[in-house]
C-alpha positions as CSV (number, residue, x, y, z in Angstrom):
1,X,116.3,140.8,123.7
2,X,112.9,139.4,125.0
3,X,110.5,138.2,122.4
4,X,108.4,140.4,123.4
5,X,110.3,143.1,122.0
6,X,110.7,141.1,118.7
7,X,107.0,140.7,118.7
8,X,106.6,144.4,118.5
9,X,109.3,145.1,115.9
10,X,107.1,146.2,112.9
11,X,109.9,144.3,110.2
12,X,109.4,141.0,111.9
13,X,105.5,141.4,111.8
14,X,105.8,142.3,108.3
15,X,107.6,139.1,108.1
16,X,105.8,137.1,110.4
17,X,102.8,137.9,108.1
18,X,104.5,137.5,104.9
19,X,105.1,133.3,106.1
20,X,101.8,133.2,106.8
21,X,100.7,134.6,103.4
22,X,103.0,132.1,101.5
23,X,101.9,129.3,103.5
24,X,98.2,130.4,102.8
25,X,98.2,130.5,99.3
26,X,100.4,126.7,98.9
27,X,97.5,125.5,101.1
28,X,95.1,126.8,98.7
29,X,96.6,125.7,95.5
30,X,96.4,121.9,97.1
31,X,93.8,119.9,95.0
32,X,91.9,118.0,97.4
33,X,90.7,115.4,94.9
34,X,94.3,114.5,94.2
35,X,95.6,114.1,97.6
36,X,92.4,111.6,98.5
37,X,93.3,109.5,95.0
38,X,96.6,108.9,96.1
39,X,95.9,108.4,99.5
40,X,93.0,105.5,98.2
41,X,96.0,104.0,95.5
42,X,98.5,103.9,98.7
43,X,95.6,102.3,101.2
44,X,95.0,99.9,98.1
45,X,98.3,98.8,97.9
46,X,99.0,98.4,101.9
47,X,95.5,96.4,101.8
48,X,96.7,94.0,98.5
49,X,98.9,92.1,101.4
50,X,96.6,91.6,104.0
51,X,93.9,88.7,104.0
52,X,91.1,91.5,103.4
53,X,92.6,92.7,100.7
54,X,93.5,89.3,98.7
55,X,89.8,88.1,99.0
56,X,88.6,92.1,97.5
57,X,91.0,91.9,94.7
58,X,92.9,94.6,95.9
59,X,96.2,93.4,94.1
60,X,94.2,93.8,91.0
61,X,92.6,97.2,91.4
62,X,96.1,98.4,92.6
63,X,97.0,98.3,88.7
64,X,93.9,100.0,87.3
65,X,93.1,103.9,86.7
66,X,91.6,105.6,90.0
67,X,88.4,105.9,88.7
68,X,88.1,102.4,87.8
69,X,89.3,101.0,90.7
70,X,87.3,102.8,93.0
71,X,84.7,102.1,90.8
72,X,84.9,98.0,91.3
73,X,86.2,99.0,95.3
74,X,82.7,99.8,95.7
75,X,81.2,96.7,93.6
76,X,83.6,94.5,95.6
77,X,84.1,95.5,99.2
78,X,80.9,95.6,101.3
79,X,79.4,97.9,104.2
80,X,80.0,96.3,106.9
81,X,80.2,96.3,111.2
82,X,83.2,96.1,112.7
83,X,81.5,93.1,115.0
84,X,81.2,91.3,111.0
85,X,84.3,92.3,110.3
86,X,85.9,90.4,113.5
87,X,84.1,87.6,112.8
88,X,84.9,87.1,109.5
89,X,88.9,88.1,109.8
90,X,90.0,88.6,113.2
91,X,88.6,85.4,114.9
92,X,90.3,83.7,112.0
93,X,93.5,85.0,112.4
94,X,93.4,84.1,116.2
95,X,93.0,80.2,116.0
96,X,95.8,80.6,113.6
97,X,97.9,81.6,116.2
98,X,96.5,79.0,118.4
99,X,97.6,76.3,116.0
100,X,94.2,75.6,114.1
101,X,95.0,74.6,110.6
102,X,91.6,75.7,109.4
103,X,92.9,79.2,108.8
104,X,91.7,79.9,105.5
């Protein structure tokens, strides 16, 4: 049977469109706010190893209520370029690897 045929079959668009309604209404019962809270704790957590993230406090705030730590995130962690940013961490971390022992 070509799909074609099962394409035109009236029970498998009845189907087809059923899926699509169930799918529709989980998408819509996802809470936005949620899923960008826990995406913020798990990029906290990630961060809390990393250089970055030791100088920001990020191993603290990783133990604190959202709101609060995205509260001192903010106080903490400024705007910045990425040109600033390679400055002040990734030209470090190269003459590490070179062998400098000012790495810190």
């Amino acid at each position: 049977m070509e799909i074609s045929s099962y394409l035109a079959n009236p029970l498998f668009d009845k189907i087809l469109k059923s899926g699509a309604s169930i799918a529709a209404r989980k998408f819509l019962k996802r809470d936005p706010v949620a899923a960008q809270e826990k995406i913020f704790s798990q990029l906290l957590v990630r961060g809390s190893k990393a250089r970055f993230g030791m100088d920001y406090g990020f191993p603290e705030l990783t133990r604190l209520p959202f709101a609060q730590a995205y509260h001192l995130y903010r106080e903490r962690v400024p705007i910045r370029t990425y040109d600033d940013f390679r400055k002040d961490y990734l030209a470090k971390a190269g003459r590490c690897r070179k062998g400098d022992g000012n790495c810190c």
